[in-house]
C-alpha positions in Angstrom: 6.0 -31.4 -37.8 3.8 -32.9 -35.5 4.2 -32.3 -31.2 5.5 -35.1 -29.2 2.7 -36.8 -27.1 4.4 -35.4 -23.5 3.6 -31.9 -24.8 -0.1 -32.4 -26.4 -1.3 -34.4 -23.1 0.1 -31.2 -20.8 -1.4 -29.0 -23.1 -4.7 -31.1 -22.2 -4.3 -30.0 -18.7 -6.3 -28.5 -16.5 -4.8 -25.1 -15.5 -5.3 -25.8 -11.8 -3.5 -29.2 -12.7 -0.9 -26.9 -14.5 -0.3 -24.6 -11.3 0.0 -27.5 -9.0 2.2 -29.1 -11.9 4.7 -25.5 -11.5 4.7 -26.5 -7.7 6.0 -29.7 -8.1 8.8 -31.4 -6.1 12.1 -29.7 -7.0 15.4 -31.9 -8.4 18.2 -32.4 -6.4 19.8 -29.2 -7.1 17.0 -27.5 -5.7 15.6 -26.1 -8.9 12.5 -27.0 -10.6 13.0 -28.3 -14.2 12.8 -25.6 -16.6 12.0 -27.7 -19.7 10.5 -30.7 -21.0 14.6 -31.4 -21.9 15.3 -31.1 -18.6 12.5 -33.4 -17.0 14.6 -36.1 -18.7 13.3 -36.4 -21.8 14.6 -39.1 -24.2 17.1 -38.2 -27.0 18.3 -40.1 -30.0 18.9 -43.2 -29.8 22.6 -42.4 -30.2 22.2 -40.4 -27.0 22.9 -37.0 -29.6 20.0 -34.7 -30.8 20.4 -33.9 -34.3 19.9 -30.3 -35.2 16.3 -30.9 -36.9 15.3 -32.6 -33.5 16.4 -29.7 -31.3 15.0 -27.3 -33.9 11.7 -29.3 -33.3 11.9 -29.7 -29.7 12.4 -25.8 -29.5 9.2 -25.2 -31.7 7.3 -27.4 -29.5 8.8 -25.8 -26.1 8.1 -22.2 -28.0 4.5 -23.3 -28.9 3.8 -25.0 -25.3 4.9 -21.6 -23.7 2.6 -19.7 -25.7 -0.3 -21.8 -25.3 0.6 -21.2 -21.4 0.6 -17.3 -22.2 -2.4 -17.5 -23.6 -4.3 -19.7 -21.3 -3.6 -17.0 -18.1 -3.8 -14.5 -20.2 -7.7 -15.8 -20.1 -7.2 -16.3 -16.7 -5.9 -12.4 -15.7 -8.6 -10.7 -17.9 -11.4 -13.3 -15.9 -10.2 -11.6 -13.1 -10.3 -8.2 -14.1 -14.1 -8.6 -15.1 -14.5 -9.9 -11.7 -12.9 -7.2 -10.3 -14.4 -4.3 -12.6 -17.9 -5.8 -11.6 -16.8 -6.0 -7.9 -16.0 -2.4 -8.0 -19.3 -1.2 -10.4 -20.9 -2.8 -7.8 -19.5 -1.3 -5.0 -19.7 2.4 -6.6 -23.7 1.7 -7.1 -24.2 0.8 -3.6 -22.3 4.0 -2.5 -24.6 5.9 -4.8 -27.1 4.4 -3.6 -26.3 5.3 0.2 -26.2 8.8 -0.9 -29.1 9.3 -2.6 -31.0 8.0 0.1 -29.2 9.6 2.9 -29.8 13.3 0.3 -33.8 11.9 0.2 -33.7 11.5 3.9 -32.5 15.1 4.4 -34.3 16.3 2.2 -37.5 15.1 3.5 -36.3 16.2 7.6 -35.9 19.8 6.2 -39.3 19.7 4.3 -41.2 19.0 7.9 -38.8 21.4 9.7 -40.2 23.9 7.4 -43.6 22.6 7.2 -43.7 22.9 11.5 -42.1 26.5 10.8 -44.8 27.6 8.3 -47.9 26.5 10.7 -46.0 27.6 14.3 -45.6 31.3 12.2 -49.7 30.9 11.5 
């Protein structure tokens, strides 16, 4: 079994060349090409596809679309560390604010009772 050389040289792509590739002018029924089959690709000579040829073609199809799957799967879970880093980050500032606004009071009642203790004397 081996993939024809359409599918291994899109499988090569970039994935921003991929997403531009998903964005590409539609056909003339106004829908984008949902296959390889479908973006005119060449059949028997005969103009028939034997059933070993469409059982290949379908293997390749079904391994191209999970090789997609799996390339933004990387992509989603890349943005969820971004994200989850984003928001530890976030949380740690606010903590932050809050400590030091707790430090600040802190310190204002310390002299307010410090005044109190030598007006009393």
């Amino acid at each position: 079994f081996q993939l024809s050389e359409d599918v291994v040289n899109r499988m090569k792509e970039s994935p921003q060349s991929k997403r531009d590739n998903q964005r590409s002018p539609h056909s003339s029924s106004g829908t984008a090409p949902s296959s390889p089959a479908a973006e005119g690709k060449p059949k028997s000579p005969t103009g028939t596809v034997s059933p070993s040829q469409s059982a290949d073609h379908l293997l390749s199809v079904c391994l191209w679309h999970s090789y997609r799957y799996e390339q933004e799967q990387a992509l989603v879970q890349e943005e969820l560390l971004r994200l989850a880093k984003r928001e530890r980050e976030a949380a740690s500032e606010a903590l932050n604010t809050a400590l030091q606004r707790e430090r600040n009071t802190t310190n204002e009642e310390r002299q307010k009772v410090a005044q109190l203790v030598s007006n009393n004397k």
